[in-house]
C-alpha positions as a Markdown table, in Angstrom:
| # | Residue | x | y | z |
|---|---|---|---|---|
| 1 | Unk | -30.6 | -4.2 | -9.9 |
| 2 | Unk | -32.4 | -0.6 | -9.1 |
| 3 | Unk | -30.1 | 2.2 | -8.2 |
| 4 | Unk | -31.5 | 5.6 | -6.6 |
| 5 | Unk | -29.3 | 8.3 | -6.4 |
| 6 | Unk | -29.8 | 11.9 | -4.9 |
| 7 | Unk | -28.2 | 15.1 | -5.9 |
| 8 | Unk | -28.9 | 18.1 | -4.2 |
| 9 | Unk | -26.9 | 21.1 | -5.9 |
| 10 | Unk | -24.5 | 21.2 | -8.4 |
| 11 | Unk | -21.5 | 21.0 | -6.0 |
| 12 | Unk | -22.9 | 16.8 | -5.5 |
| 13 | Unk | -23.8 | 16.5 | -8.8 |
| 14 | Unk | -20.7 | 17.0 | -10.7 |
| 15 | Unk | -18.4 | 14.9 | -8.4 |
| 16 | Unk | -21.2 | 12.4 | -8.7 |
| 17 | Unk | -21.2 | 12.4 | -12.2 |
| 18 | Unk | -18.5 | 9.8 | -13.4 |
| 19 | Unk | -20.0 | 7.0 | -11.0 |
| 20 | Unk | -23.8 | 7.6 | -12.6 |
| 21 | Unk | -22.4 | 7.5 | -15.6 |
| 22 | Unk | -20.9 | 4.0 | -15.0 |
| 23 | Unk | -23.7 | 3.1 | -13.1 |
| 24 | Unk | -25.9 | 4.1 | -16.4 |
| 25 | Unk | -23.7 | 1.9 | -18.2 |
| 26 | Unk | -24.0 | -1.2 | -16.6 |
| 27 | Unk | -26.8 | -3.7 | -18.1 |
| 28 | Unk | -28.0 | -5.2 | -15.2 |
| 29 | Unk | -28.5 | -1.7 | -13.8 |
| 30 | Unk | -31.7 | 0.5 | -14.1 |
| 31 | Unk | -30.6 | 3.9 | -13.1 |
| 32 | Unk | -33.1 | 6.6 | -11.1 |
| 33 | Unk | -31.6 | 10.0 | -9.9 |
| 34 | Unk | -33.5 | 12.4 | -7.8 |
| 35 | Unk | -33.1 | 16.1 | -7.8 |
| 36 | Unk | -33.8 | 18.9 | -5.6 |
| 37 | Unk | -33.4 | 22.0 | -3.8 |
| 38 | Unk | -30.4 | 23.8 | -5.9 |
| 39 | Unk | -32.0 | 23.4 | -9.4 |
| 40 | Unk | -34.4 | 26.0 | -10.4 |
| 41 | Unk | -37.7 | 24.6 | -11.8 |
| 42 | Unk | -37.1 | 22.8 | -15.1 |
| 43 | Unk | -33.0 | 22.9 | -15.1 |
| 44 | Unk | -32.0 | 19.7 | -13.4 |
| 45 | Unk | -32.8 | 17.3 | -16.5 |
| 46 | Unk | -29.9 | 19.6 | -18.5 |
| 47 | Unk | -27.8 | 19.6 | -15.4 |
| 48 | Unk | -27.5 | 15.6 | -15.5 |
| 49 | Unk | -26.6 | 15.4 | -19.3 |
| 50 | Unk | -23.7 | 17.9 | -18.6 |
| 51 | Unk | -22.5 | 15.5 | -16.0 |
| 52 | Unk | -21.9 | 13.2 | -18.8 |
| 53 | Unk | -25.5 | 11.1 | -18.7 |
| 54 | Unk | -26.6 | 10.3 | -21.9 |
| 55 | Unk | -30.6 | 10.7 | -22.6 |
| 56 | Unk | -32.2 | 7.5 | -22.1 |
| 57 | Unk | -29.6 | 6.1 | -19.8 |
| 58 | Unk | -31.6 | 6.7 | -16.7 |
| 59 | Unk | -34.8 | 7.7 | -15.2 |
| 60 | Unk | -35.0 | 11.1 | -13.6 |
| 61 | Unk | -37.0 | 12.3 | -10.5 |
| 62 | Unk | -37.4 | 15.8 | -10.1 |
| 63 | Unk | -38.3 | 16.7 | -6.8 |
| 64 | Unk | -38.1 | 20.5 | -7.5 |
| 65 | Unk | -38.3 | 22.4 | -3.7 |
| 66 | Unk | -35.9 | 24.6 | -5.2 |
| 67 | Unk | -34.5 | 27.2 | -2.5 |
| 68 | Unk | -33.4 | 30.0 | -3.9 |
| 69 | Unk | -32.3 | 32.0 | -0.6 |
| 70 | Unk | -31.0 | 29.5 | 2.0 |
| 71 | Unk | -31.7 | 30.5 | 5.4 |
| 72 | Unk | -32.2 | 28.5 | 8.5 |
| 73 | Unk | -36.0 | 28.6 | 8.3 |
| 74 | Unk | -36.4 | 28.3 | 4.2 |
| 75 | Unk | -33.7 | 25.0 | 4.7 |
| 76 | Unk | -35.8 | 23.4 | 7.8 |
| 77 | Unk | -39.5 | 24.3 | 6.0 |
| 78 | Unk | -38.0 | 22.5 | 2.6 |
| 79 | Unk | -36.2 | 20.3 | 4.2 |
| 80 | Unk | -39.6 | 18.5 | 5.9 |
| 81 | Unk | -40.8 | 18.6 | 1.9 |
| 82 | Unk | -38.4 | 16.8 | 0.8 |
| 83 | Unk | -38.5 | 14.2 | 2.9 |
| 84 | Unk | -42.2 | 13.8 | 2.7 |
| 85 | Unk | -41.3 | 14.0 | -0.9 |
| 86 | Unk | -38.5 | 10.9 | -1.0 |
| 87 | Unk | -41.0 | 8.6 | 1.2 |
| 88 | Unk | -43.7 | 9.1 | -1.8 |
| 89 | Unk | -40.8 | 8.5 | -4.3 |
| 90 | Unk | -39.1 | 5.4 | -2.6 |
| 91 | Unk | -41.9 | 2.6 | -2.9 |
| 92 | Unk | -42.6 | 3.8 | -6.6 |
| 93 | Unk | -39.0 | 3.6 | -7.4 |
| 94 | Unk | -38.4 | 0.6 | -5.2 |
| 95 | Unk | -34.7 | 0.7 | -5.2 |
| 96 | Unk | -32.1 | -2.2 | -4.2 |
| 97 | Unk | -29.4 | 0.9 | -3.1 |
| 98 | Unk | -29.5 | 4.3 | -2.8 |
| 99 | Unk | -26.5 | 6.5 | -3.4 |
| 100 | Unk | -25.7 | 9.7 | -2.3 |
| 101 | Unk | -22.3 | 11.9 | -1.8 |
| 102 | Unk | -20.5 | 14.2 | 0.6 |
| 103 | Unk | -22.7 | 16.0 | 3.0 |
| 104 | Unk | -25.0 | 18.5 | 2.7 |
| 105 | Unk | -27.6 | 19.5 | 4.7 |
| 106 | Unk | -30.4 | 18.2 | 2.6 |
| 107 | Unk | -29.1 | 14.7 | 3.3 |
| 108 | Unk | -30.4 | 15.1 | 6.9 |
| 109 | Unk | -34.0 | 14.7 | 5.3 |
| 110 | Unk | -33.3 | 13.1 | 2.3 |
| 111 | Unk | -32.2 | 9.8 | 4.1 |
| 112 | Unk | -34.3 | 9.2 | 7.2 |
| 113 | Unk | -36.9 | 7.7 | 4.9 |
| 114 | Unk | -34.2 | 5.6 | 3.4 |
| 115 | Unk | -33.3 | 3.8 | 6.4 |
| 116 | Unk | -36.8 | 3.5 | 8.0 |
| 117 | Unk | -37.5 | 1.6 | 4.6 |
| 118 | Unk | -34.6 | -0.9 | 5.1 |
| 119 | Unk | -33.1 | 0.2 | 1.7 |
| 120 | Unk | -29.3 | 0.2 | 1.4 |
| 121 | Unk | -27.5 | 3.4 | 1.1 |
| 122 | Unk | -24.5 | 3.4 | 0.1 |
| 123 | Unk | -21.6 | 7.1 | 0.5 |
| 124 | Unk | -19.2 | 8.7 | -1.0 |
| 125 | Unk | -16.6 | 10.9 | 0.7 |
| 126 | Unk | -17.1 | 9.8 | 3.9 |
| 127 | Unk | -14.9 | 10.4 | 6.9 |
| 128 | Unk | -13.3 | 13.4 | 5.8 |
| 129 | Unk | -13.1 | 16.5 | 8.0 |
| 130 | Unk | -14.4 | 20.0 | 7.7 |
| 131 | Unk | -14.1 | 21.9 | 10.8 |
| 132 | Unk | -15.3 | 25.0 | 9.7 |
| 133 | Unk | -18.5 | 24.0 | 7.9 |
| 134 | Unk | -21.9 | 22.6 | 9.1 |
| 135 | Unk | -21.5 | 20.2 | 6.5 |
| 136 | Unk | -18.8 | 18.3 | 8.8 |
| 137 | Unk | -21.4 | 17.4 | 11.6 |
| 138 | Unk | -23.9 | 15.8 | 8.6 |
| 139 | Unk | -21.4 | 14.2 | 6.9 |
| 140 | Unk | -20.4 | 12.1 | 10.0 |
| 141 | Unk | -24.4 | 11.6 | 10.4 |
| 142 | Unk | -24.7 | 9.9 | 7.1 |
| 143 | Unk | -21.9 | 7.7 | 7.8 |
| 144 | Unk | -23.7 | 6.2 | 10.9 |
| 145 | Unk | -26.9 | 5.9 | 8.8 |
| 146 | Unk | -24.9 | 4.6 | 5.4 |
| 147 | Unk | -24.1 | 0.5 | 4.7 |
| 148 | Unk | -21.3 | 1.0 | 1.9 |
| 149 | Unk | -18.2 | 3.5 | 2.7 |
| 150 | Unk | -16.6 | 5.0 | -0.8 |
| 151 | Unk | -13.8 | 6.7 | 0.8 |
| 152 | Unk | -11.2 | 9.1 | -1.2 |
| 153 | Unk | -8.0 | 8.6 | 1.5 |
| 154 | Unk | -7.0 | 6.2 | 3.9 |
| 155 | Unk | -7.5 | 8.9 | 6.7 |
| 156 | Unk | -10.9 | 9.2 | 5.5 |
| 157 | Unk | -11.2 | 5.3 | 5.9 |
| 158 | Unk | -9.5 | 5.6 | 9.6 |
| 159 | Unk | -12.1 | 8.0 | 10.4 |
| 160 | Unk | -15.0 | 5.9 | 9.3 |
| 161 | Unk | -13.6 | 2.8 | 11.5 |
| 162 | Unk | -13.5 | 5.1 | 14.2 |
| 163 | Unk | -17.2 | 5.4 | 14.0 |
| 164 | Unk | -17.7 | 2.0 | 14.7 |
| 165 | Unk | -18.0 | 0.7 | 11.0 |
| 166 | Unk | -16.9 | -2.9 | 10.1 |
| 167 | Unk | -13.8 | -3.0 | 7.8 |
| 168 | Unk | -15.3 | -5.2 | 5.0 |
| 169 | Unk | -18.1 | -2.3 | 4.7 |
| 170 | Unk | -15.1 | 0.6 | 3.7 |
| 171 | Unk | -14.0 | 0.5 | 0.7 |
| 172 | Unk | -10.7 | 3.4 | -0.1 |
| 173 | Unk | -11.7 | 3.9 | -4.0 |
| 174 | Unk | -10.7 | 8.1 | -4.4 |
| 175 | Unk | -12.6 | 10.6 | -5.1 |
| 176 | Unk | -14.8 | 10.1 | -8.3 |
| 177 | Unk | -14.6 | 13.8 | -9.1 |
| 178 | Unk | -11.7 | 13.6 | -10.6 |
| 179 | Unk | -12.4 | 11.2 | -12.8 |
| 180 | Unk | -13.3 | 14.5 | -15.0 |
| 181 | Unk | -9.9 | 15.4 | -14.4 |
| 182 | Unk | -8.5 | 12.2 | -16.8 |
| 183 | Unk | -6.9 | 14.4 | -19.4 |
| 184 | Unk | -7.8 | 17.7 | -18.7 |
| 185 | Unk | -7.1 | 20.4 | -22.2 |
| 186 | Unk | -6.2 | 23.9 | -21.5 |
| 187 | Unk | -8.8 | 26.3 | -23.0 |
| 188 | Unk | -6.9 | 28.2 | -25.9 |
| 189 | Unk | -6.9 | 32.4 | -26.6 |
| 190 | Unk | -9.9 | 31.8 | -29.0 |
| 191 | Unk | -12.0 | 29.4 | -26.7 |
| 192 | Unk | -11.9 | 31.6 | -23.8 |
| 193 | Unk | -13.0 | 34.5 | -26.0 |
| 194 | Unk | -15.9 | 32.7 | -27.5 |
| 195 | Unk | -16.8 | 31.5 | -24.4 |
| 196 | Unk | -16.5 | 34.4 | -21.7 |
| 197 | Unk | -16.7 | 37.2 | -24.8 |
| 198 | Unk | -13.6 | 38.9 | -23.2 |
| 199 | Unk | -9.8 | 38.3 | -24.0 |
| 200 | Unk | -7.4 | 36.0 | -22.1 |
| 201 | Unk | -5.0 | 37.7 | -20.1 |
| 202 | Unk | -2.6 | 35.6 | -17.7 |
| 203 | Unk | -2.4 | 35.4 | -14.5 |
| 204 | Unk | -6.0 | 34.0 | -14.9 |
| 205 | Unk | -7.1 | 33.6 | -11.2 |
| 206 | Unk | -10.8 | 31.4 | -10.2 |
| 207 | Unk | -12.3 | 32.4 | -6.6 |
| 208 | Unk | -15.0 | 30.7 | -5.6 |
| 209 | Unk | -15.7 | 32.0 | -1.4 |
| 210 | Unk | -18.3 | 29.8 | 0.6 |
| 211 | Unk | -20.4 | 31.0 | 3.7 |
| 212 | Unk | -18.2 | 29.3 | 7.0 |
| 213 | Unk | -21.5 | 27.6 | 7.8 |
| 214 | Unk | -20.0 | 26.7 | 11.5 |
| 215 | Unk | -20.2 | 29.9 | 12.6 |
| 216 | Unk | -23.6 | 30.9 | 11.4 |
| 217 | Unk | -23.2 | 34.5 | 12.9 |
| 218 | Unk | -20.0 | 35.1 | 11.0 |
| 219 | Unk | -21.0 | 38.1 | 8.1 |
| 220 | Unk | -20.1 | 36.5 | 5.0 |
| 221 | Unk | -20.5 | 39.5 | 2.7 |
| 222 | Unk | -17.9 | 41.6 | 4.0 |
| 223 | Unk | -15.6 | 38.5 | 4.3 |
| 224 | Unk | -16.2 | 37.5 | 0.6 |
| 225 | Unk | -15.7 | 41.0 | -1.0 |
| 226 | Unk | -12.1 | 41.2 | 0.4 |
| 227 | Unk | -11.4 | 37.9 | -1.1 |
| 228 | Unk | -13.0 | 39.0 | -4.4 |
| 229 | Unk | -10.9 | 42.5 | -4.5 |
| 230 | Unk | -7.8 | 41.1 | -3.5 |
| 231 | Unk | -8.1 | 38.5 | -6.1 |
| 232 | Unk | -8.8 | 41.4 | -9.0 |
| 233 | Unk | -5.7 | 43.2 | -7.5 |
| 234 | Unk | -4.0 | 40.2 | -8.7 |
| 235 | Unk | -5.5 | 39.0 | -11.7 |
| 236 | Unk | -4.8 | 39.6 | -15.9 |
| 237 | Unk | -8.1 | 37.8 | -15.6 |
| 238 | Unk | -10.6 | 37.0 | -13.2 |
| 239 | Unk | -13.3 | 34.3 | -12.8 |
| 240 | Unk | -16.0 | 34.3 | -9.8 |
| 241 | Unk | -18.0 | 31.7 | -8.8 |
| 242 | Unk | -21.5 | 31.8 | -7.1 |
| 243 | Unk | -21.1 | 30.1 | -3.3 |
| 244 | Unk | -23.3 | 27.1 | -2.3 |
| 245 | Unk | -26.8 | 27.1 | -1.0 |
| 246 | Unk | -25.6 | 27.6 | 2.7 |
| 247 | Unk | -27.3 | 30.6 | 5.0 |
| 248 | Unk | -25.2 | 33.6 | 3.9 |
| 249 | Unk | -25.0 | 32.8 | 0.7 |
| 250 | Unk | -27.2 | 35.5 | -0.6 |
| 251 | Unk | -24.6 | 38.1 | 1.1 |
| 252 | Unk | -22.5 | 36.8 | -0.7 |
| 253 | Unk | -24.3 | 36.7 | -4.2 |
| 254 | Unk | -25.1 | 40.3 | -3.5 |
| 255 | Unk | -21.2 | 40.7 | -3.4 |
| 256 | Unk | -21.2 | 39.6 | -6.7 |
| 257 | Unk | -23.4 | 41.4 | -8.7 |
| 258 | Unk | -21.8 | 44.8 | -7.1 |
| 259 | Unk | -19.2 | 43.7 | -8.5 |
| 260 | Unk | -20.4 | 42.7 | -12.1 |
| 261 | Unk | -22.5 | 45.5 | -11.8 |
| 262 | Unk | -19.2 | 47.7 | -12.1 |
| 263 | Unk | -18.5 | 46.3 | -15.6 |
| 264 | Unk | -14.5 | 46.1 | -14.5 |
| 265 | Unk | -12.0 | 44.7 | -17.5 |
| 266 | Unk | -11.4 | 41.3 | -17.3 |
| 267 | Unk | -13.9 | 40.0 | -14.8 |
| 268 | Unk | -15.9 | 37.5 | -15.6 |
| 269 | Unk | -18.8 | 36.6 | -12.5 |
| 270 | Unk | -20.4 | 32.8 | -13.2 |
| 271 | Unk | -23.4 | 31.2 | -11.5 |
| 272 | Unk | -21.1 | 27.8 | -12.4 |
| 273 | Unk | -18.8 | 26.8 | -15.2 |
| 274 | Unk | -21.1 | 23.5 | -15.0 |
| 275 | Unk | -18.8 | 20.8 | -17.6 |
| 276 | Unk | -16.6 | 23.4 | -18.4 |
| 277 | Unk | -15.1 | 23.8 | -15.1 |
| 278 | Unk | -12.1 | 21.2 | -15.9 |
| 279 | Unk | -11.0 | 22.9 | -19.1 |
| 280 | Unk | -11.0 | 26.0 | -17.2 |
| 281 | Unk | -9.7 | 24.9 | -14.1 |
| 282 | Unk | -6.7 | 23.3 | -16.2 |
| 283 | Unk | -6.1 | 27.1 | -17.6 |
| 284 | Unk | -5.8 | 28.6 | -14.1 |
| 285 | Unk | -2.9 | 30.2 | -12.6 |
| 286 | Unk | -4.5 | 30.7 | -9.3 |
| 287 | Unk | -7.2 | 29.5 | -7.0 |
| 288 | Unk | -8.8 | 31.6 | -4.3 |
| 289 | Unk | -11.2 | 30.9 | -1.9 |
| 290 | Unk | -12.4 | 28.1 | 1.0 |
| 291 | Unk | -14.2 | 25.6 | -1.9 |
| 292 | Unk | -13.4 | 21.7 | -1.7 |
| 293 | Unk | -12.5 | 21.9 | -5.5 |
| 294 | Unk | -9.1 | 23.7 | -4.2 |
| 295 | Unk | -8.5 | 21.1 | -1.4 |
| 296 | Unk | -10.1 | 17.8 | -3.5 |
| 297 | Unk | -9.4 | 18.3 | -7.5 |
| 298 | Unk | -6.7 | 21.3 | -7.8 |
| 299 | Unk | -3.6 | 19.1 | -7.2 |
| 300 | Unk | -4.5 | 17.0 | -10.2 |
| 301 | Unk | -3.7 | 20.3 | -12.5 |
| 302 | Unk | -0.8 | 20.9 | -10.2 |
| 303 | Unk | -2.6 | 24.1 | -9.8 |
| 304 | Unk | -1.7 | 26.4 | -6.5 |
| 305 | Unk | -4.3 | 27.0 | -4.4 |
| 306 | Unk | -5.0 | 30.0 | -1.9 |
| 307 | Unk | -7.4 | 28.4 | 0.8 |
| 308 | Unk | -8.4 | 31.1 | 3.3 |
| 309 | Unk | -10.1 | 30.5 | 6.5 |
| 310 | Unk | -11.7 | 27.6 | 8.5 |
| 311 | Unk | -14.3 | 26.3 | 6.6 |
| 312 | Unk | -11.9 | 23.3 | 5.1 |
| 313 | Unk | -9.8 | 22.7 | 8.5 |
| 314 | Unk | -8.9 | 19.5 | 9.2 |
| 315 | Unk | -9.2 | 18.1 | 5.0 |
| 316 | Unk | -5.7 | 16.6 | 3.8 |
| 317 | Unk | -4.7 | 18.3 | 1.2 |
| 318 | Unk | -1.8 | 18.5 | -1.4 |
| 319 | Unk | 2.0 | 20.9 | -0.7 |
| 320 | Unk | 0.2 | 22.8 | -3.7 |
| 321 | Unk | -2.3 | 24.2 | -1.2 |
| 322 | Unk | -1.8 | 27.5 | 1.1 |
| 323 | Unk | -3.2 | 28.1 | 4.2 |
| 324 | Unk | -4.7 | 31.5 | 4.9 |
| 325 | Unk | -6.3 | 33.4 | 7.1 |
| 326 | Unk | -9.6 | 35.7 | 6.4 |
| 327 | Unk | -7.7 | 38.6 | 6.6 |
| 328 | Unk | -7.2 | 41.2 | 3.9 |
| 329 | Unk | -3.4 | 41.5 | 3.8 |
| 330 | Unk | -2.4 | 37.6 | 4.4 |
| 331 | Unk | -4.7 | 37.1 | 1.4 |
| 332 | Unk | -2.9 | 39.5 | -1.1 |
| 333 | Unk | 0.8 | 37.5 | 0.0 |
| 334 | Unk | -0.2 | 34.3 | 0.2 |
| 335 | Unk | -2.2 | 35.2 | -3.5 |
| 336 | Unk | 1.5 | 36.8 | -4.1 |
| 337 | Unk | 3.2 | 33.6 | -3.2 |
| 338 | Unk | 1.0 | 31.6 | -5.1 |
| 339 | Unk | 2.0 | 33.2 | -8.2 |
| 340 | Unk | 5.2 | 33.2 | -7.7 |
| 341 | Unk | 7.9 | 30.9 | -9.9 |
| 342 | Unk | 9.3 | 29.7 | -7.1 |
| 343 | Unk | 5.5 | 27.7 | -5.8 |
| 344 | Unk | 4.9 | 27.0 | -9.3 |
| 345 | Unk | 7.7 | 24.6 | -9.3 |
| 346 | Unk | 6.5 | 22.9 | -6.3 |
| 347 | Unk | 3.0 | 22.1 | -7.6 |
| 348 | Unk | 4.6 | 20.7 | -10.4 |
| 349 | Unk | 5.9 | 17.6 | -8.3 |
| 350 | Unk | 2.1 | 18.0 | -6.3 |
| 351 | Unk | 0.4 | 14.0 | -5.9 |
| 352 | Unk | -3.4 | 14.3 | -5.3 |
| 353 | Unk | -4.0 | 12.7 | -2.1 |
| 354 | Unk | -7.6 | 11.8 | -2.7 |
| 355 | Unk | -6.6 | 9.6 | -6.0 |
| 356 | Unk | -5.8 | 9.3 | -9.6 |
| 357 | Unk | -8.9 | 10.0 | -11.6 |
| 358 | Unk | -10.4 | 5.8 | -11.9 |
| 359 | Unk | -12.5 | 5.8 | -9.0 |
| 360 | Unk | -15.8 | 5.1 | -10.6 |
| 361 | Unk | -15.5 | 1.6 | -11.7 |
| 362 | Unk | -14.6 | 0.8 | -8.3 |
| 363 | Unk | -17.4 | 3.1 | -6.6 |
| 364 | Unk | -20.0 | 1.3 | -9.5 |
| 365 | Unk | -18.7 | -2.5 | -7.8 |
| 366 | Unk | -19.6 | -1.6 | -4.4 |
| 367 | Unk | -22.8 | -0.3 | -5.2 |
| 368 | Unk | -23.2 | -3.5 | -7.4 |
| 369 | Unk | -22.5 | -5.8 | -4.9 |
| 370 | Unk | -24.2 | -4.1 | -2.0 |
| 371 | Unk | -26.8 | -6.7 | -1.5 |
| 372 | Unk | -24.5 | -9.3 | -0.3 |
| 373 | Unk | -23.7 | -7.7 | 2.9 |
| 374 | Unk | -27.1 | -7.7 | 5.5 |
| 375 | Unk | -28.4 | -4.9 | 6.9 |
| 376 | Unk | -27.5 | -5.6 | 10.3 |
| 377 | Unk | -24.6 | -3.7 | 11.0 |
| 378 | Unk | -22.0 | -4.8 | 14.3 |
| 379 | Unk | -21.0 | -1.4 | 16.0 |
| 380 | Unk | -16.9 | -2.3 | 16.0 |
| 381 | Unk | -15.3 | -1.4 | 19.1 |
| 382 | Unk | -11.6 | 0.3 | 19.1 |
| 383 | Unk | -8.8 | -0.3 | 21.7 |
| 384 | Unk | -8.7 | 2.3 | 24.6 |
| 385 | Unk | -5.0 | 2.7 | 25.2 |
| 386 | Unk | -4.1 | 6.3 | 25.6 |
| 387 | Unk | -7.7 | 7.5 | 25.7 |
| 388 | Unk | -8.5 | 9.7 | 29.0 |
| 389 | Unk | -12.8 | 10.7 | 29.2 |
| 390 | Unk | -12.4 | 12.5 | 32.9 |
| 391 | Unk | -13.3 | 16.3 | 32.4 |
């Protein structure tokens, strides 16, 4: 069986990881993987081995396009590349499934050639809701267009049913991410120095802040740089993370290096912690921000989490998790309360909703077996009790 897969950015890749692995592993699979748009020229082949491929597992595709400021116009003039650039890729590959995970934009382009072709696409992380991001509106897009359903929660699989989609083609497996997660190790004193070439000091706090892509007028720089300052208020030590290639993301990068620029003690400002982000994320105290790692992965380290604003209303998410607003002084308490003894105990007892780190043998079946079920897909209609339409 041939199995294409598509990662866009890092932020698909790494989740991804653990299921192309298995997948790469299989015998009677011949693994191809497609890159584009967040890997600059030359990277993504390194990018794929620290998700755990090994060299020779697999056969990689690199589509390049890579879109180093994303605004509306750059996304929609790429965006046409790429898919001119996936219908040129998709007879020479000639894959049996395609697989492809959560919902960024780029899947928009990326799959319309898929389907025209009649090839079987199979997603992950389906049905899950994110009121505050543009990625909620493609996510529900690719559901309509996908054939397989890996879903992380049984909300997630409501959701999907919902849209019409037969039960035999949902399959509730988790969330391969945290398959990383297994046995996450705590960096020591001397492997944080080595690594970041500054000392430990605890409370070590992680903020990653995202451009709330709903609202594309919102101003994301000025938003961002009070999360970043009231997480340094906080911090012993401080980690900051580069936001996704959404508009407003280069506000926000420009937040950033002001902020390394200013050479303060015990900040450390990261593009991405690429395979090193479980170690470190098992070393937290804190973390701060509006990413999906704090929502999807942070309750396996029974880590607390500071999520602030809208753009991940509507996920499930674990009692370790508080909900704040974008506003400067409800961000220094709930950061406050977050460190406190008194929430540390109540992560402890935390259970990740979105599963317990063996998703991708069962994510590598579905895929696997995928040519059993046709391509004609019954649209499945829900009772109407309770539901009023007049306006």
């Amino acid at each position: 069986m041939r199995v294409l897969a598509f990662a866009g950015t890092r932020a698909d890749l790494f989740p991804l990881g653990p299921v192309l692995v298995a997948l790469s592993e299989n015998p009677g699979v011949d693994l191809h993987v497609a890159t584009a748009i967040g890997f600059p020229d030359g990277t993504a082949l390194d990018r794929l081995l620290e998700a755990g491929l090994r060299p020779g597992s697999f056969m990689h595709h690199e589509l390049g396009l890579y879109l180093a400021e994303a605004t509306a116009a750059g996304q929609t003039q790429a965006g046409a590349s790429l898919s001119s650039a996936t219908a040129e890729l998709l007879p020479a590959v000639q894959p049996d499934a395609v697989v492809v995970l959560g919902d960024r934009w780029e899947l928009l382009y990326v799959l319309p050639p898929v389907v025209v072709s009649g090839i079987r696409l199979v997603h992950l992380h389906g049905g899950e809701v994110t009121e505050g991001a543009l990625d909620e509106r493609v996510r529900h897009a690719v559901t309509k267009l996908a054939d397989q359903h890996c879903v992380s929660t049984a909300g997630a699989a409501r959701r999907i049913a919902q849209l019409g989609e037969s039960d035999h083609r949902i399959h509730q497996t988790g969330a391969p991410g945290l398959d990383r997660f297994a046995s996450p190790v705590p960096l020591s004193a001397e492997e944080f120095l080595a690594e970041f070439g500054i000392p430990l000091v605890q409370p070590l706090l992680m903020a990653t802040y995202h451009p709330p892509t709903a609202e594309m007028g919102t101003n994301a720089g000025p938003l961002a740089r009070q999360v970043f300052e009231e997480t340094l208020a906080q911090a012993g030590t401080a980690i900051l993370t580069y936001p996704g290639f959404d508009a407003g993301r280069e506000d926000i990068v420009k937040v950033l290096q002001d902020i390394e620029d200013q050479g303060l003690p015990g900040v450390i400002v990261r593009e991405s912690l690429g395979p090193l982000y479980p170690r470190v994320m098992a070393t937290v105290r804190a973390l701060v921000g509006n990413s999906s790692s704090g929502i999807l992965e942070a309750a396996s380290f029974h880590v607390p989490v500071v999520n602030i604003g809208d753009r991940q209303r509507g996920r499930e998410y674990g009692a370790n998790v508080i909900q704040c607003r974008d506003e400067r002084e409800e961000i220094r308490a709930s950061i406050e309360k977050a460190l406190s003894p008194d929430f540390a105990l109540i992560c402890r007892g935390v259970v990740n909703p979105y599963g317990n780190s063996r998703s991708a043998a069962l994510i590598e079946r579905v895929v696997v077996d995928s040519p059993a079920t046709g391509l004609t897909k019954a649209f499945i209609d829900l009772p109407l009790e309770n539901r009023i339409y007049e306006h």
